[in-house]
C-alpha positions in Angstrom: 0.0 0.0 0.0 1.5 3.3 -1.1 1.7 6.0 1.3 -1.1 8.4 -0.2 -3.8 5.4 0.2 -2.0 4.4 3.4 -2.7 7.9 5.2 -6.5 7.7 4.2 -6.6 3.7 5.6 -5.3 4.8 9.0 -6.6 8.1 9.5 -10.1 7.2 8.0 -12.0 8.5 11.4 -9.6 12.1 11.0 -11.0 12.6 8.0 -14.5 11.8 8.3 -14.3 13.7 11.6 -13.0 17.1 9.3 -16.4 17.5 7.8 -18.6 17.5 11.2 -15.8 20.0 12.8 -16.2 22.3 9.2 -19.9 22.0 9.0 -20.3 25.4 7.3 -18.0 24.3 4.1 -19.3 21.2 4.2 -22.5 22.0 3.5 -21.8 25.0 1.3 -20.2 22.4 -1.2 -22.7 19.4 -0.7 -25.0 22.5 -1.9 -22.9 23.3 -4.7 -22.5 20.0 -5.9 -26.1 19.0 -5.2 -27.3 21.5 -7.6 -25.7 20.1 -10.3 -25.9 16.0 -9.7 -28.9 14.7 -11.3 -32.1 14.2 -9.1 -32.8 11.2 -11.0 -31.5 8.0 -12.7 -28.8 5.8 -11.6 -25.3 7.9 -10.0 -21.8 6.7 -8.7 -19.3 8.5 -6.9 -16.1 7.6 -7.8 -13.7 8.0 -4.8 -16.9 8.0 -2.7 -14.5 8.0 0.7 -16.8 8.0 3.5 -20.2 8.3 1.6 -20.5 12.1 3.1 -21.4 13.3 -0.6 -22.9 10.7 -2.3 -25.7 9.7 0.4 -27.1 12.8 1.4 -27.5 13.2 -3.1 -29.0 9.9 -3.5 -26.0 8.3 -4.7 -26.3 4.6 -4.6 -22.9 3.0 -5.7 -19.7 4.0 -4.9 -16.0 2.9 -5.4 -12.9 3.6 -2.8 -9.4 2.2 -2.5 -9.8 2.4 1.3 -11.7 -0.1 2.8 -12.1 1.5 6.5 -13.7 4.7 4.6 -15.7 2.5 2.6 -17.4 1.1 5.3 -18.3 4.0 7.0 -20.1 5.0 3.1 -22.0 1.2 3.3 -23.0 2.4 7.0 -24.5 5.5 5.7 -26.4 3.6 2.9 -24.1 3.4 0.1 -23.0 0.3 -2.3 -19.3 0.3 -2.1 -17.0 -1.7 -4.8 -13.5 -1.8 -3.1 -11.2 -0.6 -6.1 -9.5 2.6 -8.0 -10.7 4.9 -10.5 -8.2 3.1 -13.0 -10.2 0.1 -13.1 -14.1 0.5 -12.7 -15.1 -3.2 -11.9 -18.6 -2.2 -13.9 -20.0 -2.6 -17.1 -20.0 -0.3 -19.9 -23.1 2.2 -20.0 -23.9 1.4 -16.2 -24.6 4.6 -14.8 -26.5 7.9 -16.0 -23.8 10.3 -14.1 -20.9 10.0 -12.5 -19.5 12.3 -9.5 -16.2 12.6 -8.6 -15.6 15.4 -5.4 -12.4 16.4 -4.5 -10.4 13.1 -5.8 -9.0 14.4 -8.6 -5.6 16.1 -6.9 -4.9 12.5 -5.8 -5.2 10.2 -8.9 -1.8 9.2 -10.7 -3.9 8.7 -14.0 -6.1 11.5 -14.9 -6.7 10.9 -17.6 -6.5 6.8 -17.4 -9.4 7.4 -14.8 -11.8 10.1 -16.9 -11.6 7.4 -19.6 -12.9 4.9 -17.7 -15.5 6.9 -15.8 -16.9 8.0 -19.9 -17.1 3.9 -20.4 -19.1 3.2 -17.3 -21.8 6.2 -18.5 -24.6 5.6 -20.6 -25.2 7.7 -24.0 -25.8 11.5 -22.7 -24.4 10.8 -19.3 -23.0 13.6 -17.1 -19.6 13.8 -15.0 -20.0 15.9 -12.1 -16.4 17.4 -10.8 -15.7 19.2 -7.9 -12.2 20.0 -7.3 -9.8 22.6 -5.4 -8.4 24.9 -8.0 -4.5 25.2 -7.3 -3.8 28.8 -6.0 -7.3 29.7 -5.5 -8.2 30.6 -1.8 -9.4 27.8 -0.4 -5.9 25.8 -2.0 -3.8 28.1 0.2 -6.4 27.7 3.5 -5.9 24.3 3.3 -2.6 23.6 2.9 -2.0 25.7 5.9 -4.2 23.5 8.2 -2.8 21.0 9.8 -5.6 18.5 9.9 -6.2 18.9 6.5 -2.2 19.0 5.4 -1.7 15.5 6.3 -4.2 14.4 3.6 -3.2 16.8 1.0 0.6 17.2 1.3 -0.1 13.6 -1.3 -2.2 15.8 -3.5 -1.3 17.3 -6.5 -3.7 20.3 -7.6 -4.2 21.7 -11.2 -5.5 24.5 -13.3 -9.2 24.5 -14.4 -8.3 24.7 -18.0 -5.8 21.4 -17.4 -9.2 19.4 -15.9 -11.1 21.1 -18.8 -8.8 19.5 -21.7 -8.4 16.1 -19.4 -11.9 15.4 -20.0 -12.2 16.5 -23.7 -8.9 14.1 -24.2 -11.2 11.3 -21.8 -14.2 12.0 -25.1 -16.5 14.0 -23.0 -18.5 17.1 -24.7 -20.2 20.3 -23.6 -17.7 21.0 -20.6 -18.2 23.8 -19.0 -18.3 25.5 -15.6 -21.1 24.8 -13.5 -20.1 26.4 -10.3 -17.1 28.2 -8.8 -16.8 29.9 -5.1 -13.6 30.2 -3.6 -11.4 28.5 -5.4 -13.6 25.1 -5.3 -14.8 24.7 -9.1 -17.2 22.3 -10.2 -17.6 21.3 -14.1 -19.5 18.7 -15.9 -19.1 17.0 -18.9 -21.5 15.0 -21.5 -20.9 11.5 -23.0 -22.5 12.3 -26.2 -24.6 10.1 -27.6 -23.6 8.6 -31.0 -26.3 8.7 -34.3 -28.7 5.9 -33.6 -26.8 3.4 -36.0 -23.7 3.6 -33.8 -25.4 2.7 -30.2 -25.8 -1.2 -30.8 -23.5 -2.8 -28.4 -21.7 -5.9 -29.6 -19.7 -6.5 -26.5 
C-alpha cells in the first residue's frame, strides 16, 4: 500500500471527523455540488471516501481504494466496490452520471481514470467534478491547516483549463463550468450520444 492510500486507511475517522468539525464548508459544497448532480437516474461517486457526498444526493454506488472509509459509506447507505478509478469493476453504459468530489488532486492517471468513468456512463451521461483549483483561496487555506495537510501534502492540484482539456482528451463534450466559489470549481461533462446506428453494443 503506497503512502497516499496508506494515510487515508489509517486516519479514516480524522477525515471523516473534518467535515462535522467544518460543517459550514461542508454544506456549502454538498449545496454546490447537489445543484448540479442529477435528481434522478442511476449515479456513482467515484472516490466515494466515506459516503459524506454521495448519500445525502441519492448516490447509490460508490468505489474507494480504502476499505475502512468504505465502510463508513456502506453504514451510511451506500454500495461500495473496493477498487480505484483506473479500473471500474462495472460494465459499460452502467450509470447515467458519474461524480467525482475532491479526488482528482490524488489520482496518478487522470486521464486513465476520466476514460474509464466515460465507459461506465450511458449515451448522454453527465460527470459531475468538484475539485480545489490550485492557487485559489481555499488551496492556500488548506494547505495551511494542519488536519487537513496531512491528507493533502499527497495531493497534486491543477488548473481548471488542465481538468477542462483532461476530460475532452477522456471524449466528454459540452464541458463547462457549472459552479465556482472560492477557489472550489465544479464542471460537468457529456458522453454524447452517438447517431442511432452507432449505439448497438456488440460487446
Amino acid at each position: 500500500m503506497n503512502a497516499k492510500r496508506r494515510v487515508f486507511e489509517e486516519f479514516a475517522a480524522d477525515y471523516d471527523r473534518w467535515f462535522d468539525d467544518h460543517a459550514e464548508v461542508y454544506l456549502a459544497q454538498l449545496r454546490l455540488l447537489g445543484r448540479a448532480v442529477p435528481s434522478s437516474g442511476l449515479g456513482l461517486e467515484v472516490g466515494v471516501g466515506s459516503g459524506r457526498f454521495a448519500a445525502p444526493l441519492g448516490i447509490c454506488c460508490g468505489i474507494d481504494p480504502s476499505s475502512s472509509l468504505a465502510e463508513m459509506a456502506k453504514s451510511r447507505g451506500v454500495e461500495v466496490a473496493i477498487g480505484v478509478g483506473e479500473h471500474l469493476p462495472y460494465r459499460s453504459g452502467s450509470f447515467d452520471h458519474a461524480v467525482m468530489m475532491t479526488v482528482i488532486c490524488f489520482l496518478d492517471d487522470m486521464t486513465g481514470v476520466l476514460r474509464e468513468v466515460f465507459r461506465v456512463l450511458v449515451p448522454s451521461g453527465i460527470i459531475v467534478l468538484g475539485f480545489i483549483e490550485r492557487d485559489g483561496e481555499i488551496f492556500r487555506h488548506y494547505r495551511a491547516e494542519p488536519e487537513k495537510g496531512r491528507f493533502l501534502r499527497h495531493a497534486r492540484f491543477h488548473f481548471t483549463d488542465e481538468i477542462i482539456q483532461k476530460l475532452h482528451d477522456a471524449g466528454f463534450s459540452r464541458v463547462e463550468v457549472n459552479a465556482r466559489e472560492h477557489g472550489f470549481c465544479i464542471l460537468i461533462g457529456e458522453k454524447e450520444a452517438l447517431p442511432n446506428s452507432m449505439n448497438t453494443a456488440y460487446f
